[in-house]
N, C-alpha and C positions, 0 to 999 in steps of 0.2 A: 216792574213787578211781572210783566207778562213776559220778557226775555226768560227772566226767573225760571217761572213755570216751565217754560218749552225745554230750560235745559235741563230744569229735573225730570221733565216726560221722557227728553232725548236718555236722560242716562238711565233712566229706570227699565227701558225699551232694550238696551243694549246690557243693561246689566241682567236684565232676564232669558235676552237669546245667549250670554254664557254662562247663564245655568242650564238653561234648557240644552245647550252642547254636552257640557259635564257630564247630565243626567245620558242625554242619548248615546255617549260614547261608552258607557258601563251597558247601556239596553242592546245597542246595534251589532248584530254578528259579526262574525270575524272576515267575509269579504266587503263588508262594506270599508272597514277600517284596513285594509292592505295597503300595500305600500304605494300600488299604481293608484286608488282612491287615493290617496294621501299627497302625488304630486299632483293629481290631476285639483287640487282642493286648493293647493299652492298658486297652481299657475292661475286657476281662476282671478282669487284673492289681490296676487299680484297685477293682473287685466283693471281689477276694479279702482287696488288701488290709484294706476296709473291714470285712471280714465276718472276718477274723482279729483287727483293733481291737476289735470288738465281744466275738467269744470268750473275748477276754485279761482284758477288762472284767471279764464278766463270771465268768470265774475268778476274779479278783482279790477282788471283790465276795464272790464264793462263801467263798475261801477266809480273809476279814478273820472274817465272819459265825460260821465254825467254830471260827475261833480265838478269839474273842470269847465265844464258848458256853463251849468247853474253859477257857477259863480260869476263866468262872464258876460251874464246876462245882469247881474248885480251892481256889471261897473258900470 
């Protein structure tokens, strides 16, 4: 039940920063939305995604390696 919860917190969180985008992109003047704003918002995005790949990685990595241990303390 509590996985549950966190993943409706997580999507409610993110379903709100792209409303809150929506709205801001109709409020925000016309240099913030330019085209060099606009690669400059890319290349970040792309940084984060990359560097979030990486985190996942090496979670995954982390958490094979523990389970792996735990187990061989079992035999």
């Amino acid at each position: 039940m509590k996985d549950v919860l966190i993943g409706l917190v997580v999507f409610a969180i993110i379903f709100g920063g792209a409303l809150l985008g929506m709205f801001l992109g109709k409020v925000l003047p016309d240099p913030h939305i330019s085209s060099e704003s606009r690669d400059a918002i890319r290349t970040i995005m792309a940084m984060l995604g990359t560097l979030s790949a990486v985190v996942l990685g090496l979670l995954t990595g982390s958490s094979i390696s523990s389970l792996a241990e735990k187990e061989s303390e079992l035999r």
